[in-house]
N, CA, C and O of each residue as an XYZ file, in Angstrom:
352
protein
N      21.718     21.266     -2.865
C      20.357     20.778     -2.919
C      19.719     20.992     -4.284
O      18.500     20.830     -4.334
N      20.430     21.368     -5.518
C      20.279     21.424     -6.532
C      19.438     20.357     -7.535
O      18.430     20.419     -8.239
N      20.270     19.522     -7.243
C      19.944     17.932     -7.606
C      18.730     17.464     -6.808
O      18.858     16.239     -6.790
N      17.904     17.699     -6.310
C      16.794     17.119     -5.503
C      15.702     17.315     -7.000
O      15.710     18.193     -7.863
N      14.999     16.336     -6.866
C      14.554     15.969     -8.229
C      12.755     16.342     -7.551
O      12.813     16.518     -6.334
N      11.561     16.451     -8.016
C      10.461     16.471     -7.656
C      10.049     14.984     -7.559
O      10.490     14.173     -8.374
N       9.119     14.585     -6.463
C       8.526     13.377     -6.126
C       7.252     13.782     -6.524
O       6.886     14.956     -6.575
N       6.332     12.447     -6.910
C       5.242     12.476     -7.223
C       4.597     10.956     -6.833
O       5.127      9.878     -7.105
N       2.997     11.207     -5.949
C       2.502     10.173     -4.972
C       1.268     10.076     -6.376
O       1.237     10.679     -7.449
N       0.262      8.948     -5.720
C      -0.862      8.872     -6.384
C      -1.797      9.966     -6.731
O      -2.394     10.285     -7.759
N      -1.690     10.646     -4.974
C      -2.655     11.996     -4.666
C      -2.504     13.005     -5.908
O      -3.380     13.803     -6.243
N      -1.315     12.855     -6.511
C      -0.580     13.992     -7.327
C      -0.856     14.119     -8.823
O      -0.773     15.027     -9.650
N      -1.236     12.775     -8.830
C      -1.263     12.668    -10.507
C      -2.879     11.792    -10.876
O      -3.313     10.865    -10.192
N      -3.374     12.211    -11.766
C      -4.760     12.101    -12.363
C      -4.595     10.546    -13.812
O      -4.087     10.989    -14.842
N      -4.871      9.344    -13.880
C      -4.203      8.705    -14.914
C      -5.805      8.664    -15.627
O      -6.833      8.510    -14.966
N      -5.757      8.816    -16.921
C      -6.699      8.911    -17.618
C      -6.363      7.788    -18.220
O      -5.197      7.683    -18.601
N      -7.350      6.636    -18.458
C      -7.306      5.152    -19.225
C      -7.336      4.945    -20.841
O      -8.373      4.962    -21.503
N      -6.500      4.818    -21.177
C      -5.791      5.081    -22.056
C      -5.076      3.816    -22.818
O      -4.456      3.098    -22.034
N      -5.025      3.269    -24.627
C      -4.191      2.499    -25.090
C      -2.797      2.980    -24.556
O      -2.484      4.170    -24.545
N      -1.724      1.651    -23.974
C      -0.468      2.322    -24.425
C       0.158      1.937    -25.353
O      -0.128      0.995    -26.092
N       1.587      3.027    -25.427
C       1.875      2.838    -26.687
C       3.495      1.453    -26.590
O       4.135      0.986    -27.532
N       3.660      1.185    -25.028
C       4.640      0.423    -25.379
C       3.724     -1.157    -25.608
O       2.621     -1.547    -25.226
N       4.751     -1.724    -26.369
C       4.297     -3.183    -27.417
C       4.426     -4.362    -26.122
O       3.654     -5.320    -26.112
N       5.606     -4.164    -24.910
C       4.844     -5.199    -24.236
C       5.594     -4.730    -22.687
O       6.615     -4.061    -22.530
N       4.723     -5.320    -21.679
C       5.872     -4.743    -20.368
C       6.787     -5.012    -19.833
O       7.325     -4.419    -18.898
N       7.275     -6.516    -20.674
C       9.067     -6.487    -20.453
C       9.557     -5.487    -20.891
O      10.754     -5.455    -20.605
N       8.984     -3.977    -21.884
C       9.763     -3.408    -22.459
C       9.584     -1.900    -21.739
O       9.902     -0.920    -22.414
N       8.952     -1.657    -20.032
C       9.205     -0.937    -19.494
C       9.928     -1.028    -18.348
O       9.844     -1.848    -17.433
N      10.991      0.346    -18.567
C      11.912      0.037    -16.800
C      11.524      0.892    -15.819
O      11.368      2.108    -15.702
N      11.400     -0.174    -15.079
C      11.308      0.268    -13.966
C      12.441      0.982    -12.240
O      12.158      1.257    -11.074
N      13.536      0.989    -12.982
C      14.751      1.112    -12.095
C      14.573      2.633    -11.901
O      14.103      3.514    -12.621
N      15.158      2.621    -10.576
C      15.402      3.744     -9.376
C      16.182      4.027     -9.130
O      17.042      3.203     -8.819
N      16.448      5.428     -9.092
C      18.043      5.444     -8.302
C      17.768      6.097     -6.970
O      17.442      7.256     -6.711
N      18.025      4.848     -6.038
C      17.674      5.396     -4.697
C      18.795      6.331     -3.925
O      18.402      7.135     -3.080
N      19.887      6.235     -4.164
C      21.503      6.978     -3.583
C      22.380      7.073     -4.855
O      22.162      6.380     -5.848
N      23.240      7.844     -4.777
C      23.957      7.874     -6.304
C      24.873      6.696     -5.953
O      26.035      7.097     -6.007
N      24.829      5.815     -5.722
C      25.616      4.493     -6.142
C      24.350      3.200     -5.664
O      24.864      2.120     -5.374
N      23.531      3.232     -5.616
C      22.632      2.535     -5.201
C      20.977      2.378     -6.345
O      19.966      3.023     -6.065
N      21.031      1.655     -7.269
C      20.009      1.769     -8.217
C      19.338      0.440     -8.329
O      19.757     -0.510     -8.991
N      18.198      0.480     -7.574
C      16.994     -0.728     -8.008
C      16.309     -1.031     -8.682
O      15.405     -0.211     -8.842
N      16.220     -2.163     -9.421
C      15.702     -2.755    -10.141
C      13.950     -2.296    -10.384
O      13.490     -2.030    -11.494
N      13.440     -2.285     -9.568
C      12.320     -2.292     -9.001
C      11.883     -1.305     -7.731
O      11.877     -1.709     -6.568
N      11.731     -0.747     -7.894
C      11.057      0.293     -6.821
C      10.452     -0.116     -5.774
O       9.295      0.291     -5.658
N      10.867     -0.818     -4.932
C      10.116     -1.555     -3.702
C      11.216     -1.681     -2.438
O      12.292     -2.252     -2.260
N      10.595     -1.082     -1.904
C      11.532     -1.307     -0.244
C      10.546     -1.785      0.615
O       9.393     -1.390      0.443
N      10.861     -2.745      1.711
C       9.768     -2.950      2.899
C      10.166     -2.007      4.103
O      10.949     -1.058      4.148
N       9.303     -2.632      5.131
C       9.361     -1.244      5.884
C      10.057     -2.282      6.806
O       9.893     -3.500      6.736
N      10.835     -1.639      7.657
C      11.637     -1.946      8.687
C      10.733     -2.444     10.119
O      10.948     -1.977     11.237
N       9.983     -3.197      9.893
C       8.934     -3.446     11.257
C       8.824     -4.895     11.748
O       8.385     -5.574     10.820
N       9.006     -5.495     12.636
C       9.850     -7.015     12.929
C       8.691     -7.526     12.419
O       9.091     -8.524     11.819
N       6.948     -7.448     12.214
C       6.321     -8.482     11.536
C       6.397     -8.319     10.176
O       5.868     -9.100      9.385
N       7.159     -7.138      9.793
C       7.124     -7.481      7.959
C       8.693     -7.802      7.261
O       8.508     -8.670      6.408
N       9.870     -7.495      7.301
C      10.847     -7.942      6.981
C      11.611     -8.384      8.265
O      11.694     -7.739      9.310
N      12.250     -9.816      7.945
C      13.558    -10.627      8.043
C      14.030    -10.657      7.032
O      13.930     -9.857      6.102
N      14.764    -11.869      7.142
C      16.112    -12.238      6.073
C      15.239    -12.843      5.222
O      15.342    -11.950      4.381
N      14.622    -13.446      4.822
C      13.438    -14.182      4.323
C      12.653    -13.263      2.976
O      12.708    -13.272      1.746
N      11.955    -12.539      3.992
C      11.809    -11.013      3.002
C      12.476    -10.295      2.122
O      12.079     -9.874      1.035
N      14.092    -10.096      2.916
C      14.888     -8.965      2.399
C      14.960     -9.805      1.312
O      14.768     -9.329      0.193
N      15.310    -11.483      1.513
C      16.089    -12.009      0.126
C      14.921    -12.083     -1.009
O      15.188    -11.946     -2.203
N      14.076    -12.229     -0.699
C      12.672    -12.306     -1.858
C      12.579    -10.399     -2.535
O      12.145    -10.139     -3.658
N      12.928     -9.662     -1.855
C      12.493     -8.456     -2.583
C      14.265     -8.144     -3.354
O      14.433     -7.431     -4.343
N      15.294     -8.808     -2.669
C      16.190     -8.556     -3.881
C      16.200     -9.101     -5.229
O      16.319     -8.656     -6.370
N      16.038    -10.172     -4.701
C      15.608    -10.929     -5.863
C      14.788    -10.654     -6.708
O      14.933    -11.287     -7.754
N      13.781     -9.793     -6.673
C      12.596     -9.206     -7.263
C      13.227     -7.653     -7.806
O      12.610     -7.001     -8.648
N      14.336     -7.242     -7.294
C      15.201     -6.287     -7.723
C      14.949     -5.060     -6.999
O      15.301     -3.966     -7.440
N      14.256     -5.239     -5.732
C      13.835     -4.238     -4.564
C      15.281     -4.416     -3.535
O      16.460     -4.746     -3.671
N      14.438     -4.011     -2.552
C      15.520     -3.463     -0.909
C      14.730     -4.223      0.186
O      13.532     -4.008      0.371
N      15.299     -4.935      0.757
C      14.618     -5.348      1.918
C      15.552     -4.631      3.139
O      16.768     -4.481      3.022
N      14.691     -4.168      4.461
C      15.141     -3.372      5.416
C      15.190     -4.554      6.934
O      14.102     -4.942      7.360
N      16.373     -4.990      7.572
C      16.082     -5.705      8.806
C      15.292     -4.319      9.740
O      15.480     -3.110      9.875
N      14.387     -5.304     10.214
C      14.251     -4.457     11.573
C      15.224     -4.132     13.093
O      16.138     -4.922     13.324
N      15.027     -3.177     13.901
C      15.969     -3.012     15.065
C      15.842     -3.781     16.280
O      16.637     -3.681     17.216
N      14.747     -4.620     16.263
C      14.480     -5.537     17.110
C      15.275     -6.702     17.076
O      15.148     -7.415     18.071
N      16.207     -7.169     16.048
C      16.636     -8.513     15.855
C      18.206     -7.684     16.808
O      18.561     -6.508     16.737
N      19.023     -9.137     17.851
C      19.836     -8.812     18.222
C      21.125     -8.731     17.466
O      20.973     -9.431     16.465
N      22.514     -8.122     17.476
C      23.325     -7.870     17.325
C      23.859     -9.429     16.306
O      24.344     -9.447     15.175
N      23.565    -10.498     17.151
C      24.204    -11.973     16.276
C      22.956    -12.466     15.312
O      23.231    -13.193     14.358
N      21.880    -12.160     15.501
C      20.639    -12.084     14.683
C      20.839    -11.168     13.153
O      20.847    -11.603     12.002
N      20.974     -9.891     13.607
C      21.313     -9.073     12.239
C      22.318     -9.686     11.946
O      21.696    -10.589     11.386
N      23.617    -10.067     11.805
C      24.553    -10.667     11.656
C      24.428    -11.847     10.360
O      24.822    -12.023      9.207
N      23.569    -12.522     11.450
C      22.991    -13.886     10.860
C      22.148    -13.463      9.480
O      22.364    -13.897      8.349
N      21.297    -12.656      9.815
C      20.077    -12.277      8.482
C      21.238    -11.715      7.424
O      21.253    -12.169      6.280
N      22.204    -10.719      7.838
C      22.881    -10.183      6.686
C      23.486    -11.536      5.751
O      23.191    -11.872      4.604
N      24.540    -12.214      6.826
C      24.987    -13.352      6.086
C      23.746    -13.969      5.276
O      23.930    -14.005      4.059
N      22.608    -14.425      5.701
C      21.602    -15.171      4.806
C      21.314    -14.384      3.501
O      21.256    -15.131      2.525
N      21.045    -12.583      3.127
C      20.482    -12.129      2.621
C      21.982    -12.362      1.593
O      21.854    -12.687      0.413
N      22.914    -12.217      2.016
C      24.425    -11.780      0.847
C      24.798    -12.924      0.093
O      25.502    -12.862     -0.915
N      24.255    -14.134      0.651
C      24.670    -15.398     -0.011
C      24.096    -15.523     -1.404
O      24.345    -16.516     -2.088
């Protein structure tokens, strides 16, 4: 448990308004490493809840360089179906 890194929420941190100093924001990254073989583009996962991600979703937030999550409500040939849609 060495490797467990500190998290930090909004509650946590104070941002004082401020020039910055990078020249433009293509030139900040934003990548995550969510699992040690698993690193996103973008820091965005949806939440697993049948009115906010399908296959629809998942493929718009990969694309955006996030994680989209199926929910547990879709049946067995349903998840199936969404995976095939999201991998294409």
């Amino acid at each position: 448990m060495d490797d467990l890194r500190t998290g930090l929420s909004y509650g946590d941190v104070l941002l004082v308004p401020q020039r910055s100093p990078v020249d433009s924001r293509s030139d900040v990254d934003l990548s995550t490493r969510l699992t040690p073989s698993l690193e996103l583009e973008t820091p965005l996962l949806s939440a697993a809840m049948d009115t906010v991600t399908e296959a629809e979703m998942a493929v718009a937030l990969s694309r955006a360089g996030g994680l989209g999550t199926l929910h547990r409500f879709l049946t067995v040939e349903e998840q199936a179906a969404a995976v095939r849609e999201v991998t294409e």
